[in-house]
N, C-alpha and C positions, 0 to 999 in steps of 0.2 A: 050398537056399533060392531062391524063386522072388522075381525082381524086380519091382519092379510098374514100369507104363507109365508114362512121363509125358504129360502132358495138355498140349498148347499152348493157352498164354492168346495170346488175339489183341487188342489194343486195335481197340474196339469201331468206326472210323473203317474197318480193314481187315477185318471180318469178308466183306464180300459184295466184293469191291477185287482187285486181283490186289496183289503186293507186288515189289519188285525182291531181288536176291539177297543185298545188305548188310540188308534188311529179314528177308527169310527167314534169313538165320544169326541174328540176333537173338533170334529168334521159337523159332527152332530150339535155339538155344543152343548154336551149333556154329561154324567158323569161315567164312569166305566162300570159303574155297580147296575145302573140304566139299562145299560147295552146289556147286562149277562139276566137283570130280569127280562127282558124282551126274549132274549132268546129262550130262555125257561119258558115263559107261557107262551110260543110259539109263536108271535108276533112278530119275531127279527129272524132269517133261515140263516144258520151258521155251520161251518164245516169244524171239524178240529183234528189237526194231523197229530198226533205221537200229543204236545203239551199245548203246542198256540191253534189258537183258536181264526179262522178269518171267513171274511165276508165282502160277499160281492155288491161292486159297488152299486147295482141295479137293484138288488133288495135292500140295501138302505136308502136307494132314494124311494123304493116303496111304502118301508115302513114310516120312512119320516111323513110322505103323504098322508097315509093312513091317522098317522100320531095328530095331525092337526087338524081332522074332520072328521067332529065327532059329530052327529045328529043328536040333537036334544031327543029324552022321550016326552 
């Protein structure tokens, strides 16, 4: 049985916005501990000004892509 993708809904305020990382788990449905390993192992690209950390919303919808097509080996 094949899964189907899920689709991030963005409220409409963040669509063109970059988002912070408690934004992004949200968004993502995932937790914020999630979001800061992705960014460690380079998976998720993140900026970080001065203490907050944020991310565009075009590379979270990449990652999320990425996160749910895995190929079997």
């Amino acid at each position: 049985m094949m899964k189907r993708k899920r689709k991030i809904s963005l409220p409409l305020e963040e669509k063109d916005n970059q988002v912070s990382i408690t934004e992004a788990a949200k968004i993502s449905k995932v937790t914020r501990q999630a979001i800061y390993v992705a960014i460690k192992q380079n998976k998720l690209s993140a900026k970080k000004d001065d203490k907050h950390w944020s991310i565009k919303i075009a590379d979270l919808e990449a990652y999320h892509e990425t996160k749910y097509c895995r190929s079997k080996s």
